[in-house]
PDB file with SEQRES, HELIX, SHEET and CRYST1 records, atoms N, CA, C and O in Angstrom:
SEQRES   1 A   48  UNK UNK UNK UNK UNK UNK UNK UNK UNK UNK UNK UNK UNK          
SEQRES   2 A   48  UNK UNK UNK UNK UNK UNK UNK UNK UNK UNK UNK UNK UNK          
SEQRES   3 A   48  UNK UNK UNK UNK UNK UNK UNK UNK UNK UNK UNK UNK UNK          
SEQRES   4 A   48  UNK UNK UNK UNK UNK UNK UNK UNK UNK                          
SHEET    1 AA1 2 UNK A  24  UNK A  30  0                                        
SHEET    2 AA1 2 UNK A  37  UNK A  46 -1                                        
CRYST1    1.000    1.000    1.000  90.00  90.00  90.00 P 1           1          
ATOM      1  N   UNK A   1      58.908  83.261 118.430  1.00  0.00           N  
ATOM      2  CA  UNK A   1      57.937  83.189 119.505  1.00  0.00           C  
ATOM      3  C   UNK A   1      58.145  81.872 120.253  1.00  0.00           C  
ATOM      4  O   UNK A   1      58.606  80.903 119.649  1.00  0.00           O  
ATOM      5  N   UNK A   2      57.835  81.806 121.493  1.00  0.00           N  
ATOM      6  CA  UNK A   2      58.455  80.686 122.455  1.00  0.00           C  
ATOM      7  C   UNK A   2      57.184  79.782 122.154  1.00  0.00           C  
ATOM      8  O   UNK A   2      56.256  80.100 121.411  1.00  0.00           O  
ATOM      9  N   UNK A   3      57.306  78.646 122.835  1.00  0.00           N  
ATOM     10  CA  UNK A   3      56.302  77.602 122.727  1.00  0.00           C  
ATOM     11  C   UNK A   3      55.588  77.333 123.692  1.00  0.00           C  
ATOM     12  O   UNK A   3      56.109  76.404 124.308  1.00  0.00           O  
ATOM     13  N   UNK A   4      54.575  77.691 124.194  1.00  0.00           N  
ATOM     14  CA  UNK A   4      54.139  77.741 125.777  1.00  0.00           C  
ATOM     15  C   UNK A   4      53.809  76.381 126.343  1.00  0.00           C  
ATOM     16  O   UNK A   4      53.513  76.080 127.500  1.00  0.00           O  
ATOM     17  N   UNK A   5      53.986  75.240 124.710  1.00  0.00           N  
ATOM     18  CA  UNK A   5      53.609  73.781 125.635  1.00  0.00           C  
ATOM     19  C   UNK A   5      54.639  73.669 126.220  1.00  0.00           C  
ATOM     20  O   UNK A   5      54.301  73.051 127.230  1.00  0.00           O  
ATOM     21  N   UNK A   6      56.263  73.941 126.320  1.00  0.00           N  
ATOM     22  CA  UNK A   6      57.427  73.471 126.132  1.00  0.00           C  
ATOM     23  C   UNK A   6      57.273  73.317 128.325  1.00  0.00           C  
ATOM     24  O   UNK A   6      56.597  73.853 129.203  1.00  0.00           O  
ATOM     25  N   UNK A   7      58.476  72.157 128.237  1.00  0.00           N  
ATOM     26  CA  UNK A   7      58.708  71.660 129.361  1.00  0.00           C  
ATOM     27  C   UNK A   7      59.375  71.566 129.961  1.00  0.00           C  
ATOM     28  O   UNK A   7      59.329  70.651 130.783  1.00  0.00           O  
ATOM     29  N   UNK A   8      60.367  72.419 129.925  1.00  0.00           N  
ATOM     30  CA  UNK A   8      61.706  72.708 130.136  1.00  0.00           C  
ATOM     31  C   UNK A   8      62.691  71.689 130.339  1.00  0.00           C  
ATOM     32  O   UNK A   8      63.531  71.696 131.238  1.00  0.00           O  
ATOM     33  N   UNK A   9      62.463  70.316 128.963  1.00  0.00           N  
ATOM     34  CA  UNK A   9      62.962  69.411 128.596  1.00  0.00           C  
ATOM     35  C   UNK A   9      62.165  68.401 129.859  1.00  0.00           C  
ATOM     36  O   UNK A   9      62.992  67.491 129.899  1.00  0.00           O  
ATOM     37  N   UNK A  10      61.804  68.271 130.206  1.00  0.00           N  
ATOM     38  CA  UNK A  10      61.044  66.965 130.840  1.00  0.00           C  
ATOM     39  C   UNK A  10      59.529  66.288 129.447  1.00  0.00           C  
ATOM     40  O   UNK A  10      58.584  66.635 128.738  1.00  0.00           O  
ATOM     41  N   UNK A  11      60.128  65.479 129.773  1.00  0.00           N  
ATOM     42  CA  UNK A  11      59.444  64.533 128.606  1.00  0.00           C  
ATOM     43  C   UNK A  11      58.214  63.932 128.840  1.00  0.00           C  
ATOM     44  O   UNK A  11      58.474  62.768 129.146  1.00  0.00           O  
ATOM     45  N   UNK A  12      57.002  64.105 128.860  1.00  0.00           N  
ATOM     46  CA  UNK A  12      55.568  63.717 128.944  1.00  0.00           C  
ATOM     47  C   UNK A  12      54.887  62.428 128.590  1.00  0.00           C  
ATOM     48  O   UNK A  12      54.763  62.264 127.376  1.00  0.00           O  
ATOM     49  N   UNK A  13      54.601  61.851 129.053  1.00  0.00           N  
ATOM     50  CA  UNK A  13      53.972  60.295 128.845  1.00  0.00           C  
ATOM     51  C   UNK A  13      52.630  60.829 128.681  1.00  0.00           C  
ATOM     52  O   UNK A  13      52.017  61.286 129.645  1.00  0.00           O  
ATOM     53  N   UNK A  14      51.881  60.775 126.880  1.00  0.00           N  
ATOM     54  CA  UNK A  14      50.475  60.252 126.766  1.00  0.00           C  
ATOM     55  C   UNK A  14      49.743  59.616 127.550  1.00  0.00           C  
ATOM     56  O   UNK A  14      48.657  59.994 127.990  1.00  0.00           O  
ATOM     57  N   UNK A  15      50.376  58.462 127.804  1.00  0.00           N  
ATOM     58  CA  UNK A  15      49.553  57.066 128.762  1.00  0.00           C  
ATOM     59  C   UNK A  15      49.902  57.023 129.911  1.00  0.00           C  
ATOM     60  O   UNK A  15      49.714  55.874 130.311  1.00  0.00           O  
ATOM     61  N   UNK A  16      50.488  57.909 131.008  1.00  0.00           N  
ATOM     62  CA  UNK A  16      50.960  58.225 131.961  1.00  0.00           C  
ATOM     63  C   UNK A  16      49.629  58.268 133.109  1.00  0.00           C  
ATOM     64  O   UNK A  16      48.771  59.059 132.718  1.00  0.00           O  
ATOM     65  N   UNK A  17      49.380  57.799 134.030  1.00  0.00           N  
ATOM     66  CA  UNK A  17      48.286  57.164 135.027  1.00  0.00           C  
ATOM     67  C   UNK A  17      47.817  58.571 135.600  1.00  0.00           C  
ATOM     68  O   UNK A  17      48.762  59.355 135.684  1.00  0.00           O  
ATOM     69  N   UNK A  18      46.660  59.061 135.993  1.00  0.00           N  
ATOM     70  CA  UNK A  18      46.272  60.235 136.546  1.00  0.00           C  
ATOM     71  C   UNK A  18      46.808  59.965 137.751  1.00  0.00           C  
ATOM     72  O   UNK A  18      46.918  60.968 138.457  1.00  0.00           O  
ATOM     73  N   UNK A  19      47.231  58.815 138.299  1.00  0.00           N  
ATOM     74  CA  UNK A  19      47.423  58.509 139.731  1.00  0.00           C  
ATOM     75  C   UNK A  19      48.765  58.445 140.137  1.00  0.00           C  
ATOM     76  O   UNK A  19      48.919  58.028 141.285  1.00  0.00           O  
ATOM     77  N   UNK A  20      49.994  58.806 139.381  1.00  0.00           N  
ATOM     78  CA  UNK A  20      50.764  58.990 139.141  1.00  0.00           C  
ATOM     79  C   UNK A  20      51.627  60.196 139.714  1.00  0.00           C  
ATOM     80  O   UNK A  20      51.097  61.214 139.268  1.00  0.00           O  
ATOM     81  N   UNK A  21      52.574  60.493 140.398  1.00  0.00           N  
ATOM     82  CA  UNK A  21      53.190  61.567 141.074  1.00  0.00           C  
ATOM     83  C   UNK A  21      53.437  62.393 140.295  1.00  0.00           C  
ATOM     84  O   UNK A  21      53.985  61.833 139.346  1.00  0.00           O  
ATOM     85  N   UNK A  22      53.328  63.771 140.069  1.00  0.00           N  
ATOM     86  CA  UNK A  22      53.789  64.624 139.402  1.00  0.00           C  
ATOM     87  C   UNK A  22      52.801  64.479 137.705  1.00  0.00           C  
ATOM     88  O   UNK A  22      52.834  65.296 136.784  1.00  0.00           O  
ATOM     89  N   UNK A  23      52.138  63.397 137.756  1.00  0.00           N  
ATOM     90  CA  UNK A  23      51.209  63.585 136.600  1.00  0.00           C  
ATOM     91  C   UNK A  23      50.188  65.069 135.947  1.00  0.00           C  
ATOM     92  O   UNK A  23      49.388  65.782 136.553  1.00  0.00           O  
ATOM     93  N   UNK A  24      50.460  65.091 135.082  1.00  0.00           N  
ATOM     94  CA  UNK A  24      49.542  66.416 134.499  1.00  0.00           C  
ATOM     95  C   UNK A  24      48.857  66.392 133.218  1.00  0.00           C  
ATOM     96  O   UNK A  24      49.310  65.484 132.521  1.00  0.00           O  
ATOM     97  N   UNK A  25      48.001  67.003 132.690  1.00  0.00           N  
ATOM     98  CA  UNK A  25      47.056  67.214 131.673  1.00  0.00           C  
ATOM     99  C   UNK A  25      48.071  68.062 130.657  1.00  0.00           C  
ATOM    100  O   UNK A  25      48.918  68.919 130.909  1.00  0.00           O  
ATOM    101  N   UNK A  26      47.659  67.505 129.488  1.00  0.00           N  
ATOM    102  CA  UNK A  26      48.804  68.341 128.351  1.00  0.00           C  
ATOM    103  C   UNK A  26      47.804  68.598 127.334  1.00  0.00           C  
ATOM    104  O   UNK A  26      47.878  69.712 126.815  1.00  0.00           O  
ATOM    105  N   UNK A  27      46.591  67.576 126.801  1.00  0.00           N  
ATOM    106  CA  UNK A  27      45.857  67.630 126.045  1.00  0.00           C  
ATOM    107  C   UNK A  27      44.227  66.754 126.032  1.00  0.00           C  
ATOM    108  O   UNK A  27      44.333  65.536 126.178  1.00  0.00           O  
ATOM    109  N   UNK A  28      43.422  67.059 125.940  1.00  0.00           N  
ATOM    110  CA  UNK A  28      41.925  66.389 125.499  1.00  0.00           C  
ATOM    111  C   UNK A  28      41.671  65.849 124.533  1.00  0.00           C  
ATOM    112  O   UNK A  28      41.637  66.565 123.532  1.00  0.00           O  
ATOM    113  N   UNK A  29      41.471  64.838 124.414  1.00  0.00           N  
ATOM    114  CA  UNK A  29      41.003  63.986 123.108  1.00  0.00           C  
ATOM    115  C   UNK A  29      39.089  63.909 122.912  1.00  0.00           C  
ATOM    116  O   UNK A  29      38.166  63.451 123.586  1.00  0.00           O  
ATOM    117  N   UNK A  30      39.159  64.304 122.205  1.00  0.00           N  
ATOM    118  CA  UNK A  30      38.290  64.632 121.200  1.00  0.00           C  
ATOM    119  C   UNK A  30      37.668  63.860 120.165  1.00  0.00           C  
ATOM    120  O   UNK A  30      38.297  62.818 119.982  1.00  0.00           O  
ATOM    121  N   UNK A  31      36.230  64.033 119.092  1.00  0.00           N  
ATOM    122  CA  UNK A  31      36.468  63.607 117.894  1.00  0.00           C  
ATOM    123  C   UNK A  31      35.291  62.638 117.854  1.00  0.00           C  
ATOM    124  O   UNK A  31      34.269  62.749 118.530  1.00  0.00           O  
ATOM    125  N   UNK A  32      35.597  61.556 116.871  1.00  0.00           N  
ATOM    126  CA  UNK A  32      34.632  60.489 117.507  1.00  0.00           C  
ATOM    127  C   UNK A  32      36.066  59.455 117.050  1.00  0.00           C  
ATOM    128  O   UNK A  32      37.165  59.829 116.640  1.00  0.00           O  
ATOM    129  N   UNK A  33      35.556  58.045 117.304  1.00  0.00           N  
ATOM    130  CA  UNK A  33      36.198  56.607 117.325  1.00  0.00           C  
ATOM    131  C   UNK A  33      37.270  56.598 115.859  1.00  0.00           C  
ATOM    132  O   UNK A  33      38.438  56.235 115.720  1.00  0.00           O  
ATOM    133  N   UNK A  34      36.659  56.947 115.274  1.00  0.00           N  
ATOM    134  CA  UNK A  34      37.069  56.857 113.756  1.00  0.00           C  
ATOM    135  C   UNK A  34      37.915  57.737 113.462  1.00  0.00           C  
ATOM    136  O   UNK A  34      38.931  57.581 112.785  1.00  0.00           O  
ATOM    137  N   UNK A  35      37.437  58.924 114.079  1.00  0.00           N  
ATOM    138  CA  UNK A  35      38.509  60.512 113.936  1.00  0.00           C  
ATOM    139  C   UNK A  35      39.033  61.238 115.004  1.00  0.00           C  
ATOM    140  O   UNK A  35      38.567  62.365 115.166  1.00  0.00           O  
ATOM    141  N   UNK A  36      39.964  60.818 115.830  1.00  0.00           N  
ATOM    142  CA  UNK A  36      40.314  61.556 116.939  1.00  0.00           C  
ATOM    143  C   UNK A  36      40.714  62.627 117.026  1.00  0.00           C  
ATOM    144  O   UNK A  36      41.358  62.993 116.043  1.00  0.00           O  
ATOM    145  N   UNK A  37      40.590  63.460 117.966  1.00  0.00           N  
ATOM    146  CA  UNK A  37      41.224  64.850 117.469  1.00  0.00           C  
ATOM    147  C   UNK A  37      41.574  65.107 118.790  1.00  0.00           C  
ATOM    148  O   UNK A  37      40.694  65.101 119.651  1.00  0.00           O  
ATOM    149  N   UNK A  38      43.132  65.408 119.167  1.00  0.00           N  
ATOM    150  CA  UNK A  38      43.867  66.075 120.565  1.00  0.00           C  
ATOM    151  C   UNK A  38      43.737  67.589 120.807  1.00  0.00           C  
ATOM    152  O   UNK A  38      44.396  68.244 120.000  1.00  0.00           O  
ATOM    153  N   UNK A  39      43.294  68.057 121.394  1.00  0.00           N  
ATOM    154  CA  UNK A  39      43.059  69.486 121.626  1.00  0.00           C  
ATOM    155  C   UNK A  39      44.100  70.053 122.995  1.00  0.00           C  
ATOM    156  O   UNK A  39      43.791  70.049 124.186  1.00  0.00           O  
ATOM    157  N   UNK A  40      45.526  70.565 122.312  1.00  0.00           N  
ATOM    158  CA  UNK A  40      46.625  70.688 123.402  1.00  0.00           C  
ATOM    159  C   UNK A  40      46.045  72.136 124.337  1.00  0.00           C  
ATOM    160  O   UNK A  40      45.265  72.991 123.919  1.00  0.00           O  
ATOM    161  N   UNK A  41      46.573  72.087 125.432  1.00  0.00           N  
ATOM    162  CA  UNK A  41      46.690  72.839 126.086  1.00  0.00           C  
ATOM    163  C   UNK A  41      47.703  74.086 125.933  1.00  0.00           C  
ATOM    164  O   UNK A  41      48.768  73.975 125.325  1.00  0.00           O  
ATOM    165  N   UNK A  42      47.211  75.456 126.629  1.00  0.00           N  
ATOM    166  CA  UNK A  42      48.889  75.840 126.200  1.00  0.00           C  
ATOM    167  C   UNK A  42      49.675  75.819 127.036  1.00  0.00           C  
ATOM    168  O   UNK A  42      50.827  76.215 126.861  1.00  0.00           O  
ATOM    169  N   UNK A  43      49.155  75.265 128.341  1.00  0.00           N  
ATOM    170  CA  UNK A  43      50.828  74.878 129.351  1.00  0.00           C  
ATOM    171  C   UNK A  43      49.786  73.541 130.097  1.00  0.00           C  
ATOM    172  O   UNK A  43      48.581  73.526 130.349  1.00  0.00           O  
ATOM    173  N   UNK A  44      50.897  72.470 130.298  1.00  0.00           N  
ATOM    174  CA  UNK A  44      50.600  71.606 131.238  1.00  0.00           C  
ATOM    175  C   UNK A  44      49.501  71.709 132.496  1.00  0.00           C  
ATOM    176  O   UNK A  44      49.392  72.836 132.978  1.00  0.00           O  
ATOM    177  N   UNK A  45      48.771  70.774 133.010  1.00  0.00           N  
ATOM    178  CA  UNK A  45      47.902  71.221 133.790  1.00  0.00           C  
ATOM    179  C   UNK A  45      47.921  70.051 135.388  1.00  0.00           C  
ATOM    180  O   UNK A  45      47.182  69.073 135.497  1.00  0.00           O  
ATOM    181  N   UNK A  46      48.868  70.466 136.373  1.00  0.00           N  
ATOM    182  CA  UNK A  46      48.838  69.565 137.586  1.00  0.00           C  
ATOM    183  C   UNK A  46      47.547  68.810 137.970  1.00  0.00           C  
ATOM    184  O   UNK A  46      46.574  69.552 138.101  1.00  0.00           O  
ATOM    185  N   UNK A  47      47.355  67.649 138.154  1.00  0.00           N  
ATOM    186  CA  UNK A  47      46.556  66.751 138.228  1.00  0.00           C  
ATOM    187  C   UNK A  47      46.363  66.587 140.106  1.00  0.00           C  
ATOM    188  O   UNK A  47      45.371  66.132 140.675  1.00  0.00           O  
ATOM    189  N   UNK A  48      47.625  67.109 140.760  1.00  0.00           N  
ATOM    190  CA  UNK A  48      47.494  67.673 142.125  1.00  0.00           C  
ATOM    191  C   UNK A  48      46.798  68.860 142.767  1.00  0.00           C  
ATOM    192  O   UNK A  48      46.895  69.050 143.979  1.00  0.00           O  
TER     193      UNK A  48                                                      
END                                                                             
């Protein structure tokens, strides 16, 4: 089964600026301070 996060090799910056060209949403962080929890997306999400 394919991977629907996959990126067709373009490589994603966590800390990457919303203000940023071509920037997008991959995942939500969650949780509290102590316990974070990333909640992925299943495909990238344009911030344009």
């Amino acid at each position: 089964m394919a991977d629907s996060r996959k990126t067709d090799g373009v490589t994603l910056c966590p800390s990457a600026r919303s203000d940023w060209e071509d920037s997008r949403v991959f995942g939500v962080i969650g949780g509290t301070v102590e316990t974070p929890v990333v909640r992925y997306l299943k495909q990238p999400l344009s911030l344009g």
